[in-house]
VMD Tcl script that draws the C-alpha trace (Angstrom):
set ca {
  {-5.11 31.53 18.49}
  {-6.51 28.43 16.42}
  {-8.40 31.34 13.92}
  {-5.11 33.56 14.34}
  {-3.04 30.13 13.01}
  {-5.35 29.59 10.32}
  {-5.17 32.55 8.74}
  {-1.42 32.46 9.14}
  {-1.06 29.26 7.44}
  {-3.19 30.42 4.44}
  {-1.05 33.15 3.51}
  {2.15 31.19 3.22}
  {-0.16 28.42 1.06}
  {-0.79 31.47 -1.05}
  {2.29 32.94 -1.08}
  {3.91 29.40 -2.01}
  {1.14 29.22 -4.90}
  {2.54 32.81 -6.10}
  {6.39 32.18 -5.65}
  {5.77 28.61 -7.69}
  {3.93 30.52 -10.68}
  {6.51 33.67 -10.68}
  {9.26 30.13 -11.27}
  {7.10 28.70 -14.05}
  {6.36 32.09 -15.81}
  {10.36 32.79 -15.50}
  {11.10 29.26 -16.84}
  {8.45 29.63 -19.94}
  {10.01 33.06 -20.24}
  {13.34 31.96 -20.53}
  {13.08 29.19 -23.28}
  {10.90 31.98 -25.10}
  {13.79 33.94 -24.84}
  {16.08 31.55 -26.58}
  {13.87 31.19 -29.63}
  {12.73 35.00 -29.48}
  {16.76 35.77 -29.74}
  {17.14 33.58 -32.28}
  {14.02 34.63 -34.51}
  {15.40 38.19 -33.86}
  {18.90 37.89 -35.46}
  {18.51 39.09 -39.59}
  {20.72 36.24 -39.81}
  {17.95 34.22 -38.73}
  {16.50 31.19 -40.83}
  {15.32 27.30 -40.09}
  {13.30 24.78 -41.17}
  {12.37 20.93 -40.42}
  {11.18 18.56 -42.48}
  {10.11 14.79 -42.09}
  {12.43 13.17 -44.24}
  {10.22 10.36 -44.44}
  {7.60 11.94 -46.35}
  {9.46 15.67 -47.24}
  {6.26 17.58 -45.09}
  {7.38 21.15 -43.90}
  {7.00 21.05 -40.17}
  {8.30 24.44 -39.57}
  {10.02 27.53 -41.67}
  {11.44 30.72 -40.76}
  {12.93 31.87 -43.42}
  {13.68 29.35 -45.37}
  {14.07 30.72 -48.66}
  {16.19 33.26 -47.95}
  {19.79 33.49 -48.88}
  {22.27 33.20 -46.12}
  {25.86 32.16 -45.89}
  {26.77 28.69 -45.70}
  {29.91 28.91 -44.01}
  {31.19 25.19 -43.22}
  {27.81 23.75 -44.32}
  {29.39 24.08 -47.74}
  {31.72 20.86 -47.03}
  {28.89 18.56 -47.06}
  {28.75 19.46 -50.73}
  {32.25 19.05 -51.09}
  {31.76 15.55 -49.51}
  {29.17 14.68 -51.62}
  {31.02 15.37 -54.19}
  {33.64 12.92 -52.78}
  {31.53 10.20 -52.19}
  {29.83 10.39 -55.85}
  {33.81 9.93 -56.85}
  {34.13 6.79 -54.22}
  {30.79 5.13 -55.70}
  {31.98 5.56 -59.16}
  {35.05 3.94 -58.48}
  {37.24 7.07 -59.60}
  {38.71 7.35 -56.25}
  {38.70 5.05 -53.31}
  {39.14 5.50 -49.34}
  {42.78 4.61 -49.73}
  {43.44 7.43 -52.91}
  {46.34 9.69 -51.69}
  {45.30 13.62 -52.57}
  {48.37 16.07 -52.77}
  {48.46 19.07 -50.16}
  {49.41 22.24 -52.26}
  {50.49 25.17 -51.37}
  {47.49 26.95 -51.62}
  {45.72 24.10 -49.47}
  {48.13 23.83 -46.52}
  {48.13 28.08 -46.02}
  {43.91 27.91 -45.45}
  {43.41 29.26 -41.97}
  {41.83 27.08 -39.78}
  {39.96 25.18 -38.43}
  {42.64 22.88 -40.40}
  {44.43 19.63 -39.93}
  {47.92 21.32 -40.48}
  {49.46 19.34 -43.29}
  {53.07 19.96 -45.07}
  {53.44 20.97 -48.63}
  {53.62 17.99 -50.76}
  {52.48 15.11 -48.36}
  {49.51 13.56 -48.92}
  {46.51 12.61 -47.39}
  {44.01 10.03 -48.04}
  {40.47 10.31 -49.19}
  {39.31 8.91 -45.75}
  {41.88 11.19 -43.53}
  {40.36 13.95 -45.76}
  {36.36 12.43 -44.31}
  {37.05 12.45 -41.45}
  {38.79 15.90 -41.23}
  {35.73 17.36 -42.82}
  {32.95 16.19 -40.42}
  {35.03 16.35 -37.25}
  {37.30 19.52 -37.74}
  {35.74 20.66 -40.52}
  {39.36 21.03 -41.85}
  {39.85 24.17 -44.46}
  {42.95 22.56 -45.84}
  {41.81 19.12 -46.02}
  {38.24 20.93 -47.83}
  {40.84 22.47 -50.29}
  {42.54 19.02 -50.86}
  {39.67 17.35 -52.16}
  {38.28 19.97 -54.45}
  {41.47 20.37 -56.20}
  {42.26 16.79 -56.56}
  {38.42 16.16 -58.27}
  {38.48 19.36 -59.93}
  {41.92 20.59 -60.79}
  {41.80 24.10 -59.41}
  {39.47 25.25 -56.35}
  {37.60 27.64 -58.57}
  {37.03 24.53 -61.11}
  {35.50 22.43 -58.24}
  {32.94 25.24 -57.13}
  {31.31 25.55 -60.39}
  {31.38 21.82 -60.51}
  {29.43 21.81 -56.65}
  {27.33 24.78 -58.14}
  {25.71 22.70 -60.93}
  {25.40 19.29 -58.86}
  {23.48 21.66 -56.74}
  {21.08 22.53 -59.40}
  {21.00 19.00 -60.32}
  {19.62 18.28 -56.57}
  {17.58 21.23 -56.97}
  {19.09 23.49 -54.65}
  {18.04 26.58 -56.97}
  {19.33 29.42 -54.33}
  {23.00 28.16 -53.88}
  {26.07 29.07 -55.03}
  {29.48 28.07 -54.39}
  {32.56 29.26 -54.88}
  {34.91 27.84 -53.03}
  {35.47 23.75 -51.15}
  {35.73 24.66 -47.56}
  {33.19 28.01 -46.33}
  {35.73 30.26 -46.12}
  {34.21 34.02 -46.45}
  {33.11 34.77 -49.73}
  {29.78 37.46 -50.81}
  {29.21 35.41 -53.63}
  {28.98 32.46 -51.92}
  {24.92 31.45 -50.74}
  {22.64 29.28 -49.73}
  {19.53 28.87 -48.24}
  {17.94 26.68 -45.24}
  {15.62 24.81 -47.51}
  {18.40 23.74 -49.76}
  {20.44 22.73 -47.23}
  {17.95 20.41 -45.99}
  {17.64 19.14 -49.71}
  {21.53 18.45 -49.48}
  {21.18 16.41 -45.93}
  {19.27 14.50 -46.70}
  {20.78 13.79 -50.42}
  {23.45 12.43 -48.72}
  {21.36 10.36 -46.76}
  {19.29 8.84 -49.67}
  {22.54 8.99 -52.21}
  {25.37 7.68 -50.38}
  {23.97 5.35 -47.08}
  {27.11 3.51 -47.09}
  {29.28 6.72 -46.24}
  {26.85 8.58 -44.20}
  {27.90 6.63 -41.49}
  {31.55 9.43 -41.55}
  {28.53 12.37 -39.89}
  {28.28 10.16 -36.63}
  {31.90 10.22 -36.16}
  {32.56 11.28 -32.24}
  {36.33 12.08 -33.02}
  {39.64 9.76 -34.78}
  {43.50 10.23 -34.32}
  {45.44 11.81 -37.19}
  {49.44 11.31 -37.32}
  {48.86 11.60 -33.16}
  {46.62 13.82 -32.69}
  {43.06 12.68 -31.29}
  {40.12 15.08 -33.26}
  {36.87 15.48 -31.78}
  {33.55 16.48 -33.76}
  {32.73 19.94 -33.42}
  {29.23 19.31 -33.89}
  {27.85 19.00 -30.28}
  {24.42 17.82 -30.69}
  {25.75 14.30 -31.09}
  {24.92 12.19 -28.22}
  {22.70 14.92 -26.75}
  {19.54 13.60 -28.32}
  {18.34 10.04 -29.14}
  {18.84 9.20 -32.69}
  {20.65 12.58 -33.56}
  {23.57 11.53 -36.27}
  {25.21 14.15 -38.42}
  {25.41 16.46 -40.05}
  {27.50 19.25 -39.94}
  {28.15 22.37 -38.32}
  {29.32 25.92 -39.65}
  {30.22 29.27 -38.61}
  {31.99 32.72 -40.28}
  {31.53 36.19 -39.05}
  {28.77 36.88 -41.85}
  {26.83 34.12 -41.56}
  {26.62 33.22 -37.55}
  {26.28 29.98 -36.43}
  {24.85 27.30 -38.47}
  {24.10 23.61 -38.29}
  {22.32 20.60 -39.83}
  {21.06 18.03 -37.86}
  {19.68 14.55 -38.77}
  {17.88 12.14 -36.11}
  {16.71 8.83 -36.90}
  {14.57 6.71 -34.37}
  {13.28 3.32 -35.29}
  {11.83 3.96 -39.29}
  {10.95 7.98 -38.16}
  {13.77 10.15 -39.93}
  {13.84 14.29 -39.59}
  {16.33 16.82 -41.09}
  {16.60 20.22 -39.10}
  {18.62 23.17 -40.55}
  {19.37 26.31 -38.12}
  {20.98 29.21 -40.06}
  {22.37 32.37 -37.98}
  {22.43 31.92 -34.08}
  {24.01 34.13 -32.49}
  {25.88 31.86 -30.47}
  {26.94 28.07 -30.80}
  {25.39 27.65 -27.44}
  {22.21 29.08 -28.35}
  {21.94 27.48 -31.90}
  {22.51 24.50 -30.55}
  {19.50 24.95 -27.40}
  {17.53 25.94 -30.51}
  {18.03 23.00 -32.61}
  {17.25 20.71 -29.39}
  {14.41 22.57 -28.90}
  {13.02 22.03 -32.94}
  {13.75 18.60 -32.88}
  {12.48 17.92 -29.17}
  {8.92 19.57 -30.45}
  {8.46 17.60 -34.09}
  {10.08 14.30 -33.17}
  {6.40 13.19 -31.83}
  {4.38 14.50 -35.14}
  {7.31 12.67 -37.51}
  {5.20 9.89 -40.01}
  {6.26 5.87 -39.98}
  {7.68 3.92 -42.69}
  {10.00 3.98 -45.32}
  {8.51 6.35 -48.27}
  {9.52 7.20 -51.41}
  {12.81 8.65 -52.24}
  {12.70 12.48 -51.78}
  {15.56 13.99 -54.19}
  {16.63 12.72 -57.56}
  {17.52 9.21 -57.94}
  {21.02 8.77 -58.14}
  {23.69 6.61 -59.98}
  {26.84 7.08 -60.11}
  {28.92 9.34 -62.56}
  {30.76 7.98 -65.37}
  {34.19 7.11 -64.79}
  {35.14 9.23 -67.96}
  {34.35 9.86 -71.38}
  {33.67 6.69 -73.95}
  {33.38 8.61 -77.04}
  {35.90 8.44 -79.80}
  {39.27 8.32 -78.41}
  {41.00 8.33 -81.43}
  {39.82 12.20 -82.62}
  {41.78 15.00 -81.64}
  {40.90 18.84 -80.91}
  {41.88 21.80 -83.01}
  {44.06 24.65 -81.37}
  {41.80 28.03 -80.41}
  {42.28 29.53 -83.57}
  {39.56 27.18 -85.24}
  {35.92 29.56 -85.34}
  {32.53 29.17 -83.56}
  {30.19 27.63 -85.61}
  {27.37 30.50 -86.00}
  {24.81 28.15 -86.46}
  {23.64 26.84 -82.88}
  {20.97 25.15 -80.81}
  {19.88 25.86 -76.99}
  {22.90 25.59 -74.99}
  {21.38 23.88 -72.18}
  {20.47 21.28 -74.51}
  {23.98 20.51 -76.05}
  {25.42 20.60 -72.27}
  {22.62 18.05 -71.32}
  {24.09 15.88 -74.21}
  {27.67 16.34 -72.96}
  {26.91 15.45 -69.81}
  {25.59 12.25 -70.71}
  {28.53 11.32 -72.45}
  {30.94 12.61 -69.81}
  {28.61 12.13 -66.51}
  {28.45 14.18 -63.78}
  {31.77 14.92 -62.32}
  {35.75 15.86 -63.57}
  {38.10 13.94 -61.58}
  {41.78 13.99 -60.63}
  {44.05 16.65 -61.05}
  {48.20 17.29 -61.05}
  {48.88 13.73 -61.04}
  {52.43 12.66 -61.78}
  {53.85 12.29 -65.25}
  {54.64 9.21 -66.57}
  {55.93 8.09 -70.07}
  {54.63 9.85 -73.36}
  {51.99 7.97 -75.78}
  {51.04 9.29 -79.34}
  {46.72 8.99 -78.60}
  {45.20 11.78 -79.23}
  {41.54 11.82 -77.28}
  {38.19 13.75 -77.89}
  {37.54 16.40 -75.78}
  {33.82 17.63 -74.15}
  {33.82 20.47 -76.60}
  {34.24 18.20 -80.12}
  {31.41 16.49 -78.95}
  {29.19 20.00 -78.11}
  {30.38 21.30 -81.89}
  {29.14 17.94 -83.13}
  {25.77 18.24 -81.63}
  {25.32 21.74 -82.96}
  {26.50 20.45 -86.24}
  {23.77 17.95 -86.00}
  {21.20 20.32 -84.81}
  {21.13 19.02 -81.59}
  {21.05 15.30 -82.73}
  {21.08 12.49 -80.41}
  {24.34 11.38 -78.55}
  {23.63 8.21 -80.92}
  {24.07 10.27 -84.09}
  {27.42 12.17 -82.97}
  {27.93 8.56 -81.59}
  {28.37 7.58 -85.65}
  {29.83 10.61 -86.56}
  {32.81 10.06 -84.03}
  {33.26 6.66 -85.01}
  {32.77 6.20 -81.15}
  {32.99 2.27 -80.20}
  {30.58 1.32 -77.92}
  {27.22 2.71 -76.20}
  {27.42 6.23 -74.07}
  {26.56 6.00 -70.58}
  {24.67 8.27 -68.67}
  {24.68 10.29 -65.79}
  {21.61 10.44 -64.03}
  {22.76 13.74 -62.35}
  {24.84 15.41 -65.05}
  {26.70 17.87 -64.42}
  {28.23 20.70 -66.99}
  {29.18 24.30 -66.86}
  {28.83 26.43 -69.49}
  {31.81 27.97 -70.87}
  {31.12 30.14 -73.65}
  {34.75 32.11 -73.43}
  {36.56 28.05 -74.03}
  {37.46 27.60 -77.69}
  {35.38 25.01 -79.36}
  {37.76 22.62 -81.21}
  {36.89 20.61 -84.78}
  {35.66 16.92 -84.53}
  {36.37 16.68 -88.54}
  {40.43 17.38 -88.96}
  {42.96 14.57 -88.17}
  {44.89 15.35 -84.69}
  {47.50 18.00 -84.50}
  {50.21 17.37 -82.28}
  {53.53 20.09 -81.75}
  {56.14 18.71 -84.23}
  {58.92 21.82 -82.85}
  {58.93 24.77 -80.91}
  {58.29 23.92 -76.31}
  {54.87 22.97 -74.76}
  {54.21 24.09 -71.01}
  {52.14 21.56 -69.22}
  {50.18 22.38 -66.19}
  {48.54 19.35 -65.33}
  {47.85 14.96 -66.22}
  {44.15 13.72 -65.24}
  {42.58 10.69 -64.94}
  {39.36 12.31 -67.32}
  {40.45 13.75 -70.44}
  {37.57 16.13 -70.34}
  {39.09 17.60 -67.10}
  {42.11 18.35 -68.94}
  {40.35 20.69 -71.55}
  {38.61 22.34 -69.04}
  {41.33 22.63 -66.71}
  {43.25 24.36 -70.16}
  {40.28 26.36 -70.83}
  {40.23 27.78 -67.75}
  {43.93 28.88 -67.41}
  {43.89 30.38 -71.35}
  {40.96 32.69 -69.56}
  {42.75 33.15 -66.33}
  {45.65 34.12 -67.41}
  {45.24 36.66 -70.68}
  {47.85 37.31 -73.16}
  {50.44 35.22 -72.04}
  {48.70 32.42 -73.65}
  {47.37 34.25 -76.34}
  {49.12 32.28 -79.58}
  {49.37 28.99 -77.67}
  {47.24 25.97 -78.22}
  {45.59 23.54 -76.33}
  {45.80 19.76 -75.87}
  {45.62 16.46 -74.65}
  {48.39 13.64 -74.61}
  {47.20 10.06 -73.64}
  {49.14 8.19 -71.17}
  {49.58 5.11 -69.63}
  {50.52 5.03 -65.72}
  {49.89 1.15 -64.60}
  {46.45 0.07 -65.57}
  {44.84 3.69 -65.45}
  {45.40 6.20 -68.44}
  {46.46 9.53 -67.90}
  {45.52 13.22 -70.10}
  {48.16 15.46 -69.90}
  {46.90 18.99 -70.26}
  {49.33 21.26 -72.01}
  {49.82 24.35 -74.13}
  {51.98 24.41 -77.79}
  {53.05 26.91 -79.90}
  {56.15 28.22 -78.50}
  {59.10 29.30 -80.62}
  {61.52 29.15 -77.60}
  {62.41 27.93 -73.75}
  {62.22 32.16 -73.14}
  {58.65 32.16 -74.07}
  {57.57 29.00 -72.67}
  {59.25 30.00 -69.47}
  {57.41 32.54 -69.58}
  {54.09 31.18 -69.81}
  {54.86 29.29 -66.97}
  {55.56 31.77 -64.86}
  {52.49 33.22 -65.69}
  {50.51 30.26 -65.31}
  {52.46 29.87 -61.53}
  {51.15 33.57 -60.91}
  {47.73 32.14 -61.06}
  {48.51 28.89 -58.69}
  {48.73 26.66 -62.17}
  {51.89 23.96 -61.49}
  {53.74 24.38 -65.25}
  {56.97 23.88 -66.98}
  {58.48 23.45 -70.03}
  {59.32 20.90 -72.12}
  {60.80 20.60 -75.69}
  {58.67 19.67 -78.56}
  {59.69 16.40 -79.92}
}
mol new
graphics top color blue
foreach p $ca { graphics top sphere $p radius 0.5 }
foreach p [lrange $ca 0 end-1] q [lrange $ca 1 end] { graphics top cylinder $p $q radius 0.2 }
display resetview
């Protein structure tokens, strides 16, 4: 019996020894699986990087183009809180809800036609909601029109060096042109870290109360690891689901981007399980900046305002000098970003202004001279300030107006406005881009600015001249309304 016992009892020892390792191979199995499924989605890309010292701890893909989805907001914040810093807007600034804004589908916030919301509301509905409308909101009140803003985002991003992105509209919403890529993603996290610390605070937001409604953050990694705070989160049908995490413990600081999980559950498990593995290998201390120092944009232009532009009838110069160059030289004298848009209308004022492209005809005039030189030319008083992240996009369809012929202003005939601005040079190109949007209607008109004042802050009124009766400015307008311009007529004086 004692031998018979023995035996017995060695069995079930290895029988427990075999059940315990079948457990541990299913458990190693399973978080294989998780990654494995991951990895396995086309969708698929990720990367982490030590933000302290920009070191690639791990890439899958990370140059590939994918879809942002709602990842695209934190450029549209950015964008906001480059327009906070420069003083252009502040956390109290009231933004307009248009038509086109409120009728996003959601995730949205909900808002009425015509109320307003304010540039913190707007924050907050961003990084907790990730709010279409409110997206919307923002980029036309900085940009004029959606499709303004997302050449405007575009070019910052080049500016931060995110080479592989484009965007093309505020808020994610499905669009084939629209792309990105995990590493630049990354490069726009932690941007906003390095760019705007006094705002980056809005990513840790847990959830705030909106006209009585509590909002909670979508993104769920927040409060599930130690030091996790921000970013965002993102998800359309092309893309799958995305996010971009941040943690920060003590001075050790990581940025994690997952791109295409096929689940938020499972993206999610995924990012833990990145951050979980490289938190240990992160480096100590407080190292040099990683992405483009950054100052903020110029509140508006400072050259000449006493020189008006031509109507579109005036030719191209044929003698000219590397674009890129002259839009460099704009940008300096404009900075970075257009501001404001559909403002109200207050009483009229006789100052003509200078627009961005008088001072690019000057500069090919010059031969690409220094801002100094068209500086003189211009009469401009004072120095030009500059951007250290300019922004400018090309438009090679705008008319380019005369910086050497007194102003013209309508003396008969009706003008159609479609918009006032805080920038002037947001005015041309808001009137640039409507001449191109909307064809023939606008055909004979002409372009241009009208100074003014509205309390202590100047307003440009952008507006077409040049026709003969209320029929044909009418019906500009309604052509202009066709493509989501607000318009109407006026009579010359």
């Amino acid at each position: 019996m004692p031998q018979a016992f023995t035996s017995i009892r060695a069995a079930a020892k290895r029988m427990s020894r075999s059940l315990m390792a079948a457990a541990l191979g299913s458990s190693v199995l399973l978080n294989a699986s998780i990654a494995h499924s991951q990895a396995a989605d086309e969708r698929y890309s990720a990367i982490v990087i030590d933000a302290s010292n920009g070191k690639v701890l791990f890439d899958r893909s990370a140059d590939e183009r994918r879809y942002p989805a709602s990842l695209t907001k934190m450029m549209t914040l950015y964008m906001l809180f480059d327009a906070l810093e420069s003083g252009r807007a502040t956390l109290s600034t009231p933004m307009k809800v248009s038509a086109y804004a409120a009728a996003r589908p959601p995730s949205k916030l909900g808002m009425k036609v015509g109320s307003t919301i304010s540039a913190e509301e707007a924050i907050f509905g961003l990084v907790t909601r990730s709010a279409n409308d409110a997206a919307v909101v923002i980029g036309e009140y900085l940009g004029g029109t959606e499709t303004r803003f997302a050449e405007m985002m575009t070019a910052k991003a080049r500016k931060l060096g995110m080479s592989r992105t484009t965007f093309q509209n505020a808020n994610g919403l499905p669009n084939n042109a629209q792309m990105t890529t995990a590493r630049d993603m990354a490069t726009l996290g932690i941007a906003l870290r390095e760019h705007f610390p006094q705002y980056y605070k809005y990513f840790s937001t847990r959830s705030f109360k909106f006209r009585g409604q509590t909002i909670g953050n979508h993104n769920r990694l927040l409060g599930r690891i130690d030091g996790v705070d921000g970013i965002k989160t993102g998800y359309i049908n092309a893309s799958g689901f995305n996010l971009v995490t941040s943690v920060v413990r003590g001075n050790k600081k990581l940025v994690a981007v997952v791109m295409g999980g096929r689940t938020a559950r499972s993206r999610d498990d995924h990012m833990a399980e990145l951050v979980t593995k490289y938190l240990p290998s992160l480096s100590s201390g407080n190292g040099s900046a990683l992405i483009a120092s950054y100052s903020p944009s110029a509140r508006g232009p400072s050259v000449a305002s006493h020189v008006a532009a031509l109507p579109a009838s005036v030719p191209v110069p044929t003698r000219r000098i590397a674009s890129s160059a002259i839009n460099e030289r704009v940008a300096e004298a404009y900075g970075s970003n257009a501001t404001g848009a559909m403002n109200a209308i207050t009483a009229p004022s006789r100052r003509p202004v200078v627009g961005r492209d008088a001072i690019r005809e000057a500069l090919e005039a010059n031969d690409g001279g220094s801002l100094g030189t068209v500086a003189t030319a211009l009469a401009s008083p004072g120095p030009v300030p500059r951007a250290s992240i300019p922004n400018v996009v090309t438009r090679t369809s705008s008319p380019v107006p005369s910086t050497r012929t007194a102003a013209i202003q309508p003396s008969s005939g009706w003008v159609v406005q479609i918009a006032a601005t805080p920038v002037e040079a947001t005015a041309y190109d808001i009137l640039a881009e409507a001449r191109q949007r909307t064809g023939s209607a606008l055909a004979s008109a002409s372009p241009f600015t009208e100074a003014v004042s509205s309390g202590s802050q100047t307003l440009y009124r952008a507006r077409f001249s040049g026709f003969a009766d209320k029929a044909a400015a009418n019906a500009a307008c309604e052509a202009l309304k066709s493509r989501s311009y607000a318009c109407y007529a006026i009579a010359a004086n």
